[in-house]
Residue frames as qw, qx, qy, qz and C-alpha x, y, z in Angstrom:
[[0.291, -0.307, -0.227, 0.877, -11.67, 115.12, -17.59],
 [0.114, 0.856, 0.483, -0.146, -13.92, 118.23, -18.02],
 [0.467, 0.152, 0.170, 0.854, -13.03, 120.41, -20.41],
 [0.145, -0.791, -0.351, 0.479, -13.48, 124.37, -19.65],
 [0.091, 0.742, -0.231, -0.623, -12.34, 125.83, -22.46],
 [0.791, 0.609, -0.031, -0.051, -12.35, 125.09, -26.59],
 [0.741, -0.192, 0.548, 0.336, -9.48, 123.10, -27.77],
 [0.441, 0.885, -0.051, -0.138, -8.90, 125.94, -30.71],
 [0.882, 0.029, 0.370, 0.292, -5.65, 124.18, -32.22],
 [0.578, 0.492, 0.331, 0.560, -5.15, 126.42, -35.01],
 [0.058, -0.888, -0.108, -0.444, -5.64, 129.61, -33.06],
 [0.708, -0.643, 0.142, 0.257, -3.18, 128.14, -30.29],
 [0.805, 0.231, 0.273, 0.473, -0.55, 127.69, -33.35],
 [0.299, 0.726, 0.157, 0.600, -0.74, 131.08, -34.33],
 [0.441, -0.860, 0.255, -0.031, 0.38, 132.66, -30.39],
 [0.689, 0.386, -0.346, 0.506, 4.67, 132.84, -30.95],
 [0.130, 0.669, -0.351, 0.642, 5.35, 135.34, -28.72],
 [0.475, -0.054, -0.791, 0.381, 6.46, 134.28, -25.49],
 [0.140, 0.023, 0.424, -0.895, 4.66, 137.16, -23.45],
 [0.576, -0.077, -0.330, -0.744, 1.38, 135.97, -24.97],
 [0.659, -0.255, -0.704, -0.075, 1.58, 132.49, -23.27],
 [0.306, -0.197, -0.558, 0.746, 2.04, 134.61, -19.84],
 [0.189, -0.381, -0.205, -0.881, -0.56, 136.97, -20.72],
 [0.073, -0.282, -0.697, 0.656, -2.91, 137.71, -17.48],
 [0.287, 0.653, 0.235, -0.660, -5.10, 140.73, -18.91],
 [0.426, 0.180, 0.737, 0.493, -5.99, 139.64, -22.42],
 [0.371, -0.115, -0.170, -0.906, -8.47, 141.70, -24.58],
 [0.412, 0.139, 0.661, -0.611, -11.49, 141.19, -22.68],
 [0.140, -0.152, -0.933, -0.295, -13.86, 138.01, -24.67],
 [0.725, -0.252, 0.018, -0.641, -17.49, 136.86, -23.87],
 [0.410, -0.224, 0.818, -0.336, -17.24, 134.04, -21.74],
 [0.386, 0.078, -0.809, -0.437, -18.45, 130.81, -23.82],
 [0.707, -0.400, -0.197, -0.549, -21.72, 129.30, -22.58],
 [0.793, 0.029, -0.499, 0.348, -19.86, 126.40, -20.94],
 [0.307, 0.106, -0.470, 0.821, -17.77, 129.10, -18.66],
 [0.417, -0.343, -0.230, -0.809, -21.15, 131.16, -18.42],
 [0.737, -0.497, -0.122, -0.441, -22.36, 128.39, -16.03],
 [0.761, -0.089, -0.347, 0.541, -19.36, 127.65, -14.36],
 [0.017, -0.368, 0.161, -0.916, -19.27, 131.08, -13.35],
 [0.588, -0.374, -0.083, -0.713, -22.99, 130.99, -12.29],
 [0.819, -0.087, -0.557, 0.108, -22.22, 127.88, -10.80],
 [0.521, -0.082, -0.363, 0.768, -19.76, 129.58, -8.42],
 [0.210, -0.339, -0.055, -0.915, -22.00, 133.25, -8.06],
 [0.614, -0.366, -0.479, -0.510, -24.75, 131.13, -6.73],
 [0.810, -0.353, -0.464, 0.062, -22.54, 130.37, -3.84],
 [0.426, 0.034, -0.182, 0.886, -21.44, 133.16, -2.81],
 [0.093, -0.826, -0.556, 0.002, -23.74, 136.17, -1.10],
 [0.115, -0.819, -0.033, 0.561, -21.54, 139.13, -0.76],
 [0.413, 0.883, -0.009, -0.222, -21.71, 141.70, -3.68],
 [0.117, 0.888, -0.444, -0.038, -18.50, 142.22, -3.79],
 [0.600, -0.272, 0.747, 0.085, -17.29, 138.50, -3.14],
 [0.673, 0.560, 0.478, -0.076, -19.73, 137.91, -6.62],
 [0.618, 0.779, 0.059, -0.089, -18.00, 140.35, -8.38],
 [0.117, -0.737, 0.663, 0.067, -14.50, 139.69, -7.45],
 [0.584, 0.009, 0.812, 0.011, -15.08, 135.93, -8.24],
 [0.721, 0.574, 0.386, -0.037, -16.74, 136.87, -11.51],
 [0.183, 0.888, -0.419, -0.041, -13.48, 139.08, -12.45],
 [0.442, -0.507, 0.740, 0.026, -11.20, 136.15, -11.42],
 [0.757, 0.069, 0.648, 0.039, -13.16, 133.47, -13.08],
 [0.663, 0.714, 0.168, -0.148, -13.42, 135.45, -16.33],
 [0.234, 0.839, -0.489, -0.051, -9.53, 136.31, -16.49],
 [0.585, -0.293, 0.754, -0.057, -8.91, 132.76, -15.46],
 [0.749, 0.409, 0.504, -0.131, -10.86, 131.44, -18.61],
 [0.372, 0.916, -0.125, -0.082, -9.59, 134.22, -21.12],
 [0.118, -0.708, 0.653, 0.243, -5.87, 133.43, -20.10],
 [0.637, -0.206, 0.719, 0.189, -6.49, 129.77, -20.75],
 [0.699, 0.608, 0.371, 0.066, -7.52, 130.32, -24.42],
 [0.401, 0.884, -0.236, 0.042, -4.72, 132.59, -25.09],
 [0.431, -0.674, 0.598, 0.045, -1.88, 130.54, -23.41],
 [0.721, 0.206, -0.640, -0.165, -2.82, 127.35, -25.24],
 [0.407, -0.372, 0.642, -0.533, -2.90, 126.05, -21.62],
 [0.065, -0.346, -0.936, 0.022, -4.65, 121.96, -21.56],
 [0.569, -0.431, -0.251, -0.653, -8.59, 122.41, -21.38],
 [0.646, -0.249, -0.700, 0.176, -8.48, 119.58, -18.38],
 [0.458, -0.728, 0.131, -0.493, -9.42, 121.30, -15.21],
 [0.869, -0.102, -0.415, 0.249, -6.31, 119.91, -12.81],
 [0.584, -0.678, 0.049, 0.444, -3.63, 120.94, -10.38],
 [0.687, 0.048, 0.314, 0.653, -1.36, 121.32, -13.09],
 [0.157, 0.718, 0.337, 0.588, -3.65, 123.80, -15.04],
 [0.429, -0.881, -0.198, -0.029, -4.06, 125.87, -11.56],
 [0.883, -0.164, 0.183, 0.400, -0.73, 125.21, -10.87],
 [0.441, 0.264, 0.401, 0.759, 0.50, 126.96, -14.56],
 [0.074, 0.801, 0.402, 0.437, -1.68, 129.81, -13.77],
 [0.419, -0.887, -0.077, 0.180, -0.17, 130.88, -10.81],
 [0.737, -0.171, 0.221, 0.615, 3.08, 130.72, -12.16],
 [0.402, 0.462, 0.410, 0.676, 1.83, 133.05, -14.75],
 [0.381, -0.884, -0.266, -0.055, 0.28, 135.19, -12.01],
 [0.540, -0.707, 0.117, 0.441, 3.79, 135.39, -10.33],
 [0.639, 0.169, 0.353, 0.662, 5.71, 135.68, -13.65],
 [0.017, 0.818, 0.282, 0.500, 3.50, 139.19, -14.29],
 [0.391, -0.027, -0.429, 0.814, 4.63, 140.27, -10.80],
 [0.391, -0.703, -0.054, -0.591, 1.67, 141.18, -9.55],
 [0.253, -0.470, 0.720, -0.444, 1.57, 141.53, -5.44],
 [0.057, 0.021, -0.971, 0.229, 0.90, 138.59, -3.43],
 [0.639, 0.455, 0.225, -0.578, -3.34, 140.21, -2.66],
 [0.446, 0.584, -0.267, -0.623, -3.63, 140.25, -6.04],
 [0.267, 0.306, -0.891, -0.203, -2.01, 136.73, -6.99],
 [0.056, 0.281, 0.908, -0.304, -4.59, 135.01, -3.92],
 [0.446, 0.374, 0.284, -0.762, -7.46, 137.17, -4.95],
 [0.440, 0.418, -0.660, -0.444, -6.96, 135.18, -8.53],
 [0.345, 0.081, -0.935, 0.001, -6.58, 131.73, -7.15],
 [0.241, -0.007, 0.663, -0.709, -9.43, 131.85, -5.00],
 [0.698, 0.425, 0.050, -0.574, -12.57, 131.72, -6.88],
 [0.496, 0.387, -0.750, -0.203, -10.50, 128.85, -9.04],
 [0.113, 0.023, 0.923, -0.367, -10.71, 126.79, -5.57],
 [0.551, 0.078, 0.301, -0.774, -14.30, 127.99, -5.10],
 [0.604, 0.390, -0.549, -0.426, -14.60, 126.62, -8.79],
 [0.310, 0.233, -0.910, 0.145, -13.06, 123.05, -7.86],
 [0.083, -0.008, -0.950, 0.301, -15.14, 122.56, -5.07],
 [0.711, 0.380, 0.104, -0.583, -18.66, 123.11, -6.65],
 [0.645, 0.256, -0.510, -0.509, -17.92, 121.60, -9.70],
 [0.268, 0.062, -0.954, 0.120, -16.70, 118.37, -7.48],
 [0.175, 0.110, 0.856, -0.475, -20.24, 118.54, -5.18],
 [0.629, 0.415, 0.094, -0.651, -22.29, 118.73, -8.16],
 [0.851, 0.044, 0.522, 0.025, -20.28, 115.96, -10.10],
 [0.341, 0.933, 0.009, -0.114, -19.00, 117.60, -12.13],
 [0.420, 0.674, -0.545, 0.268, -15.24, 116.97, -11.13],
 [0.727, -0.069, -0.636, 0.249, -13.54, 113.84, -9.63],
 [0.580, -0.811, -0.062, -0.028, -13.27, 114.79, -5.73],
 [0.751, -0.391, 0.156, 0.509, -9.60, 114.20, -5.68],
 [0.487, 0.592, 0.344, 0.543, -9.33, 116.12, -8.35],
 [0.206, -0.843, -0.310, -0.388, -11.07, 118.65, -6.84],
 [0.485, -0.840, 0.122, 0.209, -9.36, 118.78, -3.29],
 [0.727, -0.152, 0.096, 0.662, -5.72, 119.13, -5.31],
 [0.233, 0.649, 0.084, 0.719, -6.51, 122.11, -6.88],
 [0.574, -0.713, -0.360, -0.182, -7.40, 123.24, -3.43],
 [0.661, -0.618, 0.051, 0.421, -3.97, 122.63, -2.19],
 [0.538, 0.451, 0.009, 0.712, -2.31, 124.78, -4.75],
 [0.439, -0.466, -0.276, 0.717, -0.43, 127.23, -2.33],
 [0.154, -0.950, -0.159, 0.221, -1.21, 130.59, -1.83],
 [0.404, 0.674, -0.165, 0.596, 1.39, 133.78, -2.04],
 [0.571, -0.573, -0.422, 0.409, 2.79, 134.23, 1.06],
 [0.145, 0.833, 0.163, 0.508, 2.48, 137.72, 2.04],
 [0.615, -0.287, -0.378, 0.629, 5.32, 139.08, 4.34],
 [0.171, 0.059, 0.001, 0.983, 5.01, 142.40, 6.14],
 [0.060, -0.633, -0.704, 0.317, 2.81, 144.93, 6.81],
 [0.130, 0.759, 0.331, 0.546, 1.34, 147.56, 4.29],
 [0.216, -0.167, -0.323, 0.906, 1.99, 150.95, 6.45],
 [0.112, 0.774, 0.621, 0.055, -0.82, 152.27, 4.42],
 [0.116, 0.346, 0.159, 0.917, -1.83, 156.27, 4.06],
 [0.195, -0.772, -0.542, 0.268, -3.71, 158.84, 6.78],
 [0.062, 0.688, -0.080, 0.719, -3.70, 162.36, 7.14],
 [0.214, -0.216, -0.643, 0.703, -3.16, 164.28, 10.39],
 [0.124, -0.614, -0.455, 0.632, -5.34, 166.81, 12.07],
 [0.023, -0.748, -0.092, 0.657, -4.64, 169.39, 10.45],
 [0.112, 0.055, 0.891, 0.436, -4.31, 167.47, 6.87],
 [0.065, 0.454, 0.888, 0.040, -7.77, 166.57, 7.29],
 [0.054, 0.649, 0.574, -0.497, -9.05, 169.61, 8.33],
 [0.049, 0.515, -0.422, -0.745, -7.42, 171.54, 4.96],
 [0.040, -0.182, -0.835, -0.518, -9.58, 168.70, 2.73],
 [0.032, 0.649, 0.670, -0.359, -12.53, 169.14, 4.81],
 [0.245, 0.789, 0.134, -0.548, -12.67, 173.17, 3.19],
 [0.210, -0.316, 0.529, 0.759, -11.12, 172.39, 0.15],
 [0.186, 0.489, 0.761, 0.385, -14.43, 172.37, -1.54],
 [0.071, 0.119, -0.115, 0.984, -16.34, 175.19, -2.27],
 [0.014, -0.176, -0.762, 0.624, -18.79, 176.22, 0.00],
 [0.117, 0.338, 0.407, -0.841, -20.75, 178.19, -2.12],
 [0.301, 0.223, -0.760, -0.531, -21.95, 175.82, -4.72],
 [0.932, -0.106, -0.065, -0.342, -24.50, 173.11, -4.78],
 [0.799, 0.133, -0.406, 0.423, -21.32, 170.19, -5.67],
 [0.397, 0.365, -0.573, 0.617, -19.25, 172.07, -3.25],
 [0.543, -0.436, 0.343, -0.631, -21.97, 171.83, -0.40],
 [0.977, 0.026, -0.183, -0.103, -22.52, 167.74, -1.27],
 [0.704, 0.399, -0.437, 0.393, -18.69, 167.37, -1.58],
 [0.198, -0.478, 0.504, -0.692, -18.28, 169.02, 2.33],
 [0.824, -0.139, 0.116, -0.537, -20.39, 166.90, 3.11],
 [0.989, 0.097, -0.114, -0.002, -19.37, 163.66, 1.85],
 [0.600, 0.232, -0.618, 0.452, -15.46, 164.02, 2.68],
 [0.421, -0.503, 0.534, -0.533, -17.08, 164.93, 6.37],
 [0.932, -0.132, -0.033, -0.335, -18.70, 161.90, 6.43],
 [0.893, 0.192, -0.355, 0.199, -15.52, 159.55, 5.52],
 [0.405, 0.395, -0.537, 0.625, -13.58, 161.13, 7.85],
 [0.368, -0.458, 0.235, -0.774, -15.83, 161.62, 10.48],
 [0.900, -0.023, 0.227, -0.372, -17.92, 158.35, 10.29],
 [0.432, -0.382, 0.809, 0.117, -15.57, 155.97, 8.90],
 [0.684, 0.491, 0.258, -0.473, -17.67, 154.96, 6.06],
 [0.504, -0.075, 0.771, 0.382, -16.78, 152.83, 3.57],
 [0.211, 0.187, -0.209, -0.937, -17.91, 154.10, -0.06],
 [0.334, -0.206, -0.840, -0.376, -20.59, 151.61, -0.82],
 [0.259, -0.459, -0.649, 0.548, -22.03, 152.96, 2.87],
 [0.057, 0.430, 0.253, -0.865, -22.13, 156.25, 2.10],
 [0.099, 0.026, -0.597, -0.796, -23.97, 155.85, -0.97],
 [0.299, -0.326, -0.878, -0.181, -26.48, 153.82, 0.68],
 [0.011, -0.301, -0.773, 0.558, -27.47, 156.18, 3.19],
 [0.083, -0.630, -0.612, -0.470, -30.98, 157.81, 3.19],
 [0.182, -0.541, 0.066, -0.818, -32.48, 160.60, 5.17],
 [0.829, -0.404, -0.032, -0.386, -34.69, 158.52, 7.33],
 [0.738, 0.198, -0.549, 0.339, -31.00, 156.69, 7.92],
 [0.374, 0.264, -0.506, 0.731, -30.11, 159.20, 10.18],
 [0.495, -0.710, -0.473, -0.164, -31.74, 159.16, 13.87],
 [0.086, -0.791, 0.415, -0.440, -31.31, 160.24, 17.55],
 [0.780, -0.245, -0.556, 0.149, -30.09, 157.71, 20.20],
 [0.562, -0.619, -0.341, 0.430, -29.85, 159.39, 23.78],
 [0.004, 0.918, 0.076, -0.390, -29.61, 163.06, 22.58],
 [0.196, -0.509, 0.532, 0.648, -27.05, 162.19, 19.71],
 [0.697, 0.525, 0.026, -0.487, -27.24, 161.51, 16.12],
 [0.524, -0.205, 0.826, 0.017, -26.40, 158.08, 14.75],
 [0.448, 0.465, -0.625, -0.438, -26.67, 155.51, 11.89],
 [0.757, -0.251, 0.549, -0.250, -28.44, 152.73, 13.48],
 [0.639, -0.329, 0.691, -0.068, -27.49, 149.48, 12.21],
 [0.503, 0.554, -0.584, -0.316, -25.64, 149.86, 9.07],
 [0.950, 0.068, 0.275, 0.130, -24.81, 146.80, 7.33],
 [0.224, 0.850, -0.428, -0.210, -21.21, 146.64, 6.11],
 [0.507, 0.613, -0.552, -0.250, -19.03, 144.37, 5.07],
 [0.191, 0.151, -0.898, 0.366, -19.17, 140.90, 5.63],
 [0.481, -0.587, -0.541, -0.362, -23.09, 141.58, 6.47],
 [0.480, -0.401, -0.625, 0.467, -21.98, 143.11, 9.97],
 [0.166, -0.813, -0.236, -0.506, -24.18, 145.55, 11.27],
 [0.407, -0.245, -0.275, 0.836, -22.60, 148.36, 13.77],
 [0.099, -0.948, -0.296, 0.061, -24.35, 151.93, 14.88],
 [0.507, 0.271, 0.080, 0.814, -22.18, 154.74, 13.53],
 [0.070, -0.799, -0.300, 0.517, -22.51, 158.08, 15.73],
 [0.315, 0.756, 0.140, 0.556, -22.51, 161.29, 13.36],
 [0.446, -0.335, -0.335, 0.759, -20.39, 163.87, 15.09],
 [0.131, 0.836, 0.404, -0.347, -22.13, 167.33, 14.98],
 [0.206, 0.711, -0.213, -0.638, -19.96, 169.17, 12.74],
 [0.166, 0.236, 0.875, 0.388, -20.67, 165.88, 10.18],
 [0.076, 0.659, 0.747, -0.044, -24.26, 166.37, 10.70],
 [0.174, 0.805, 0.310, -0.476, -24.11, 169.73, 10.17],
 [0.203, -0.467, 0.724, 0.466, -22.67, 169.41, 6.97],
 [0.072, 0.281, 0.896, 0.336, -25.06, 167.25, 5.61],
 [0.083, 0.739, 0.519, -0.421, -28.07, 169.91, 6.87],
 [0.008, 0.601, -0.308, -0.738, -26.27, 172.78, 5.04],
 [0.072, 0.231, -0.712, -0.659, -26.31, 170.15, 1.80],
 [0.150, 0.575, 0.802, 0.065, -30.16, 168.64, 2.35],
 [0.032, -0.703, -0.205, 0.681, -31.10, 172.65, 2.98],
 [0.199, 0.537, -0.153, -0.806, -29.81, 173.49, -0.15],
 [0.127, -0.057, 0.937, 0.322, -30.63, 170.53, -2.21],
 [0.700, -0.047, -0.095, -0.706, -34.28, 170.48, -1.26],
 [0.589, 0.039, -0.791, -0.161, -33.93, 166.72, -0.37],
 [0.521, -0.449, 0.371, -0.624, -36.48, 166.02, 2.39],
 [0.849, -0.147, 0.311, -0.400, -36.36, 161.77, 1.52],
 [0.961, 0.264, -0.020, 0.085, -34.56, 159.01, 0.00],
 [0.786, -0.038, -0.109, 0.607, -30.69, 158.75, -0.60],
 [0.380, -0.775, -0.060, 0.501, -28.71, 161.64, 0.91],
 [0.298, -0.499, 0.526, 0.620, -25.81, 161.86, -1.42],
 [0.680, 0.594, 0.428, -0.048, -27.25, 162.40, -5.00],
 [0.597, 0.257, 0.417, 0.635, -25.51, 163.38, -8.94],
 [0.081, 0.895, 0.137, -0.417, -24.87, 167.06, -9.55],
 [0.824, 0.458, 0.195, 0.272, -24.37, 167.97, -13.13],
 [0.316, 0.022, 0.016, 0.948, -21.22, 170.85, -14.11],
 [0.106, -0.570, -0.460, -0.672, -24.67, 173.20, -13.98],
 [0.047, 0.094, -0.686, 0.720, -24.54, 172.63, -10.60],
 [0.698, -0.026, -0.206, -0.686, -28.43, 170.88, -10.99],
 [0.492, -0.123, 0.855, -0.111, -29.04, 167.57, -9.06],
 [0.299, 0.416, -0.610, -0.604, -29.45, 164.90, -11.94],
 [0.614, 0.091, -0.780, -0.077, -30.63, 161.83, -10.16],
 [0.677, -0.589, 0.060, -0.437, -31.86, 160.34, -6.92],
 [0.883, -0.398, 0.213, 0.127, -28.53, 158.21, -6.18],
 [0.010, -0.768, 0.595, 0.236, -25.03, 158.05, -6.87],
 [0.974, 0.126, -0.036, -0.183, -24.69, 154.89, -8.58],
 [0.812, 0.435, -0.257, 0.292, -20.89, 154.32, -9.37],
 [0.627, -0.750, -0.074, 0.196, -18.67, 154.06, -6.36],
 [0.597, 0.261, 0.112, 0.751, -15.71, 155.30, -8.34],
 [0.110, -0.824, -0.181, -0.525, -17.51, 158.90, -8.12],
 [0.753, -0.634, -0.135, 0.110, -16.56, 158.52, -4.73],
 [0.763, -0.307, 0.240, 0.516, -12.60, 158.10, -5.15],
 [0.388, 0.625, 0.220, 0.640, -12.69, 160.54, -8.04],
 [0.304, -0.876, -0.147, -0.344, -14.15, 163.37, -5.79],
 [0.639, -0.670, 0.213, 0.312, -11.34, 162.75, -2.98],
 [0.784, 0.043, 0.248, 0.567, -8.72, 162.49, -5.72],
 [0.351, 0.672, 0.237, 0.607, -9.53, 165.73, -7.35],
 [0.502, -0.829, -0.180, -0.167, -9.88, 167.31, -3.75],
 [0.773, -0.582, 0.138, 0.213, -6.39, 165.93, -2.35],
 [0.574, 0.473, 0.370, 0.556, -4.91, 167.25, -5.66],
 [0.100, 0.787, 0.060, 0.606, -6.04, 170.87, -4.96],
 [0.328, -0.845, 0.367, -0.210, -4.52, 170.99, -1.37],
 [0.010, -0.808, 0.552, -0.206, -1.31, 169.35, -1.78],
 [0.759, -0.412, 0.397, -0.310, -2.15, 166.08, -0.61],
 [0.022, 0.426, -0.826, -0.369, -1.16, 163.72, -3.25],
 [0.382, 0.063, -0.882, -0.269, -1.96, 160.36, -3.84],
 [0.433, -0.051, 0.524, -0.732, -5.51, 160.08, -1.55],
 [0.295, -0.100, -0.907, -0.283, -7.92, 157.27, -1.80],
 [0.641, -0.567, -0.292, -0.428, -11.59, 157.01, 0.17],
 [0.875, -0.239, -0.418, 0.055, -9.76, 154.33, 2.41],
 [0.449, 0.154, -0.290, 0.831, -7.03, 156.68, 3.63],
 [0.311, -0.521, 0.075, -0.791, -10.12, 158.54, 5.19],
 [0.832, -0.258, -0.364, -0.330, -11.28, 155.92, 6.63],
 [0.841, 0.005, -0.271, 0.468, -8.04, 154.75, 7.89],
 [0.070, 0.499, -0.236, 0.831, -7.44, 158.80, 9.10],
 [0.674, -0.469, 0.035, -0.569, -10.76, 158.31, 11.40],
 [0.852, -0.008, -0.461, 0.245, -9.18, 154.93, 12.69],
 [0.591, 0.109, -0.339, 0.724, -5.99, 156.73, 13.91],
 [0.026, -0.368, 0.219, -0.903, -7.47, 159.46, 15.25],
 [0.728, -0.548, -0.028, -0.410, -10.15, 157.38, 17.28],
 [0.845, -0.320, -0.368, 0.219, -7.22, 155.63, 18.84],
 [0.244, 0.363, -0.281, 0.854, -5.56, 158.71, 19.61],
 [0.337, -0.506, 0.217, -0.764, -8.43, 159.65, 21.54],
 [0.263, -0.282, 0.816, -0.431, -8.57, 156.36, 23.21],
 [0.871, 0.237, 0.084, -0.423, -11.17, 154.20, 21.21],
 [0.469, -0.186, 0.846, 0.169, -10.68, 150.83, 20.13],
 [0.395, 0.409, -0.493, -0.659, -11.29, 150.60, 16.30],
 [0.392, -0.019, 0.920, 0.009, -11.43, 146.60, 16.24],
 [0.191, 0.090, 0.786, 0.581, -12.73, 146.70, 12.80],
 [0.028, -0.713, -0.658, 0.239, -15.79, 148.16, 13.93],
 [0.040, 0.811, 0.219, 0.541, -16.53, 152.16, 13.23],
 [0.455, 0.108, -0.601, 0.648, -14.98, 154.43, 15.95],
 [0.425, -0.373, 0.036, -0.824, -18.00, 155.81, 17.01],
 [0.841, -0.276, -0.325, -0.335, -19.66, 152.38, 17.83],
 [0.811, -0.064, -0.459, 0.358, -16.22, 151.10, 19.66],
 [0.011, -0.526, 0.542, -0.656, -15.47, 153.83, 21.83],
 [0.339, -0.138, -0.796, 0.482, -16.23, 152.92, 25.16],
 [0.214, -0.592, -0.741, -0.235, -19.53, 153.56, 26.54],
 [0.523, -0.385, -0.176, 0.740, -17.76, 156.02, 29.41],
 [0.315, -0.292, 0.132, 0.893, -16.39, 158.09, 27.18],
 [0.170, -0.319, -0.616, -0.699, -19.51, 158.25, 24.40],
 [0.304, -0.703, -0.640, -0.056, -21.31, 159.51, 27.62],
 [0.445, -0.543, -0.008, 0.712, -19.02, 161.66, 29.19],
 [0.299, 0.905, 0.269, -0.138, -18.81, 163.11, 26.02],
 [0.457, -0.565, 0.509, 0.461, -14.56, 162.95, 25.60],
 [0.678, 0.240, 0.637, 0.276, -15.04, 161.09, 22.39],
 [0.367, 0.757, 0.445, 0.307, -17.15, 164.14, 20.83],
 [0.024, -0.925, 0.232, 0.298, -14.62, 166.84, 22.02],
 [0.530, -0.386, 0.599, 0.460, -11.77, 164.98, 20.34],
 [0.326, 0.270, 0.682, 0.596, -13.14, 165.53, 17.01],
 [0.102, 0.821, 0.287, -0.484, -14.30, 169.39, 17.28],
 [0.215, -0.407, 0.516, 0.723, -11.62, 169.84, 14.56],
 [0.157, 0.261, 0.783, 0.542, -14.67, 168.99, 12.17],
 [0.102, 0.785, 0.363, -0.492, -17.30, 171.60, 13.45],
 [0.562, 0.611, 0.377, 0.411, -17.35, 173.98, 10.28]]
């Protein structure tokens, strides 16, 4: 059997406490060279960002528990097996428990088409079961008039509080995911038959979809290139408490979810998250009769109505 972790005897001896062999979120280790390319092993087969770095978060907290459980080193069903249990023993949800055991499969069925691990081996870990996840999240939106109180809750007459108008038009307007809006540039935005648009973003999953800007978005962002001075590159850039751009990109999509949090805080909203914009623009293009199908609601309305021009009265509530 392949072993995946150090057989540390004396340092297994010395864990008593029962919560320690259930531990999930140890103190965060360096990965031993061994795991190091079992990791990379698995990264190498995988192309989305975010698949890479959820799979490296999984594989590392997979490794880390097994040195602090005193778990076997043998890479089996059993071992996979004993980790979910410990997954479900922590009560985390049911996401959270398959977002773990994934990248362990991934794991199983590299190491078995490089030789690495017996093939039968390999397809049982495979069939360790899932969390079955009953129900449907209900999730979080705002209404109309919700939205339209975050939309001014910044202040207008700042540098940050022109960017920030800007950027919670965008999520609510455009649907934008935060790793989108970070990415756009000036030269992003065009015209396409007398409107202004977002030709063929790439988003998640690598699927590319044309995102109309509704005019009181787009004017929003004018107001914040105007006062920025930014005539090229990324749109959405670092402004320091001087109110001084600091940089030529937002790097950390957290900035993102801060900037709604602190926003949905100062009008009342509570608990607000990027994705609850996102999810606001959803509900409110099927109110006006658009079909969301996973797509932006600009790109899915219905060609009709994104001529006719129904689409872009139903969302005048963002004009400034």
């Amino acid at each position: 059997m392949l072993r995946i972790a150090p057989d540390n005897a004396g340092y297994r001896a010395s864990l008593t406490r029962m919560d320690l062999a259930l531990a999930i979120r140890p103190e965060p280790t360096k990965p031993t060279e061994v795991e190091a390319q079992l990791i990379a092993l698995v990264l190498h087969g995988v192309t989305s960002v975010h698949s890479r770095r959820s799979y490296r978060t999984g594989l590392e907290a997979f490794f880390a528990w097994i040195r602090v459980s005193g778990a076997g080193p043998a890479f089996t069903k059993a071992l996979a097996q004993q980790y979910r249990s410990a997954l479900l023993a922590n009560r985390l949800s049911s996401a959270t428990i398959n977002l773990r055991l994934s990248p362990i499969r991934k794991l199983a069925r590299e190491m078995a088409d490089n030789q690495m691990l017996d093939p039968a081996t390999a397809a049982a870990i495979e069939r360790v079961p899932g969390v079955e996840r009953r129900g449907t999240r209900v999730g979080n939106w705002l209404l109309k008039d919700q939205a339209n109180d975050l939309l001014h809750a910044p202040d207008p007459q700042t540098l940050t509080g022109k960017r920030d108008r800007a950027i919670l038009a965008v999520l609510l307007g455009c649907g934008l995911r935060r790793a989108e809006l970070l990415r756009i540039n000036v030269e992003d935005l065009q015209q396409r038959e007398g409107r202004w648009v977002l030709p063929d973003m790439t988003g998640k999953g690598n699927r590319i979809r044309t995102v109309t800007v509704p005019a009181g978005v787009k004017a929003r962002i004018d107001a914040w290139l105007s006062a920025a001075g930014i005539t090229t590159g990324r749109i959405f850039r670092p402004v320091n408490k001087g109110d001084v751009i600091v940089g030529t990109e937002i790097r950390d999509e957290k900035a993102v979810w801060r900037l709604v949090m602190r926003y949905a805080q100062a009008t009342d909203l509570g608990k607000l998250a990027p994705h609850d914009l996102r999810r606001t623009c959803a509900k409110l293009c099927r109110k006006a009769g658009g079909d969301w199908s996973r797509s932006s609601c600009s790109s899915a309305m219905p060609r009709s109505r994104r001529r006719s021009g129904t689409w872009g009265r139903s969302r005048r509530w963002l004009m400034p």
